[in-house]
C-alpha positions as CSV (number, residue, x, y, z in Angstrom):
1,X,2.1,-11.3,-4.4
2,X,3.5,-8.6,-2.5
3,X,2.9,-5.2,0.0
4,X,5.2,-2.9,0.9
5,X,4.1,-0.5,3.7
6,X,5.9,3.0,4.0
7,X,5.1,6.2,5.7
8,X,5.1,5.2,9.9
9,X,6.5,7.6,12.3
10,X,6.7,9.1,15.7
11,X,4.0,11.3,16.4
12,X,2.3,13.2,19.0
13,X,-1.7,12.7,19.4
14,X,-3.6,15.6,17.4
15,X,-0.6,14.6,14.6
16,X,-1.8,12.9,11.1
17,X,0.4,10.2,8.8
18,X,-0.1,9.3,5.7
19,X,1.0,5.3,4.7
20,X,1.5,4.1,1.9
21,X,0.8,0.6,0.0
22,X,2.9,-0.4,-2.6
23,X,1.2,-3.6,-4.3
24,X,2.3,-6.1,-7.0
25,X,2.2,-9.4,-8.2
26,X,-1.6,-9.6,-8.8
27,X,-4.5,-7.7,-11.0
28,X,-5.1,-4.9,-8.0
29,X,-8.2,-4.0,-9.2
30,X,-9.9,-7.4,-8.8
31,X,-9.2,-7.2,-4.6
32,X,-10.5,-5.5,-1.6
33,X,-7.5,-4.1,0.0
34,X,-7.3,-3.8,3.6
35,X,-5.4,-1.9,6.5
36,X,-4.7,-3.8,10.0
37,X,-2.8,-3.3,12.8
38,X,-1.7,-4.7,15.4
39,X,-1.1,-2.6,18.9
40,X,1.6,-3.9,21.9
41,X,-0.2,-6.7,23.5
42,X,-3.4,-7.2,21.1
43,X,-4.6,-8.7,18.2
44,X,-4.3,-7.9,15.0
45,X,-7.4,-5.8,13.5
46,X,-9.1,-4.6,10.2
47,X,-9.2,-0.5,10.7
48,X,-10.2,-0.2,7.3
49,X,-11.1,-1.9,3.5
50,X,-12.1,-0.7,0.6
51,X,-13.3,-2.4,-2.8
52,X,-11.6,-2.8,-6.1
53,X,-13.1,-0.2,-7.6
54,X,-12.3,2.6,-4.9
55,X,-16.2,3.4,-4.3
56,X,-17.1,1.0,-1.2
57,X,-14.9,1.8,2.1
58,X,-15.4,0.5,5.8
59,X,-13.7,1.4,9.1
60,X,-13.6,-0.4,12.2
61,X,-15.5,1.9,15.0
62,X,-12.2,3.2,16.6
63,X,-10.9,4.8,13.5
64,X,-14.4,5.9,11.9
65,X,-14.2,9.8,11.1
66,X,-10.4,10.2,11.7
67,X,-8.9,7.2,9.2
68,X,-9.2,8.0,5.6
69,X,-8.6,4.8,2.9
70,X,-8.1,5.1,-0.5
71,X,-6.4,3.4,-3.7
72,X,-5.1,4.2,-7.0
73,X,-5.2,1.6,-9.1
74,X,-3.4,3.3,-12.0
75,X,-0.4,2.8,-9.6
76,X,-1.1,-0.3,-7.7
77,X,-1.2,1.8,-4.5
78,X,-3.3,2.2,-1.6
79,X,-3.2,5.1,1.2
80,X,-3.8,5.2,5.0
81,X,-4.5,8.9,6.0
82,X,-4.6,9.3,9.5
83,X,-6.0,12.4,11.3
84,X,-6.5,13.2,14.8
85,X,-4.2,10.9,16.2
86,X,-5.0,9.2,19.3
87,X,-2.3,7.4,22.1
88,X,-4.2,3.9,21.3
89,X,-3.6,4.0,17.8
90,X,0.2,2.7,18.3
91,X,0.5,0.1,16.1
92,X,2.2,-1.8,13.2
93,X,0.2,-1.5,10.5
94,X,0.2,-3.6,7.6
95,X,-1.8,-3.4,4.4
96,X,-3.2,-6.1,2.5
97,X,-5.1,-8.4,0.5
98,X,-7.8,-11.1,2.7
99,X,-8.9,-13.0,-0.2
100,X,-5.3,-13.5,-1.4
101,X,-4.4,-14.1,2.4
102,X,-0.8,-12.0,1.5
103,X,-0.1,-8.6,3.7
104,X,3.4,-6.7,4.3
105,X,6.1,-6.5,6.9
106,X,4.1,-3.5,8.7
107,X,5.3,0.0,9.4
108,X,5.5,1.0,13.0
109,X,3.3,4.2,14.1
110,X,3.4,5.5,17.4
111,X,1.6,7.7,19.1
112,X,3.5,9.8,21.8
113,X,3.2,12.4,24.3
């Protein structure tokens, strides 16, 4: 099993980024995949999930209306689009599968003024 994030940078807030998922090693459409992150100083959190099929999607409160998940399956991917970037969404952020208990290295985003 394996993720590979892509697509962090240095932004300012107001700025979007898109990440990227690269999955393989399992049958992609039989798993939730989620997004986490993990800010200087915190803990790791789910900002967003979404279910095999693409349909179902869930976002933690401080990314609701501004994070966007979504997943081709066709390709084994999933996406991260982030809108509206805010200072306190500096973070590594690492994509993954809970049930399989297997996520990536992380790509770094920061937020920057």
């Amino acid at each position: 099993v394996q993720f590979v994030e892509s697509g962090g940078g240095l932004v300012h807030p107001g700025a979007s980024l898109r990440l990227s998922c690269a999955a393989s090693g399992f049958w992609f459409d039989n798993y939730r995949i989620s997004w986490y992150r993990q800010g200087p100083g915190k803990e790791r959190e789910e900002v967003a999930v979404i279910g095999g099929h693409g349909v179902t999607t869930r976002y933690a409160d401080a990314v609701k209306g501004r994070f966007t998940i979504s997943r081709d399956n066709g390709n084994n991917m999933a996406y991260l689009q982030m809108d509206n970037l805010k200072l306190e969404d500096t973070a590594v952020y690492y994509c993954g599968a809970g049930a399989l208990e297997a996520w990536g290295q992380g790509t770094q985003v920061t937020v920057s003024s």
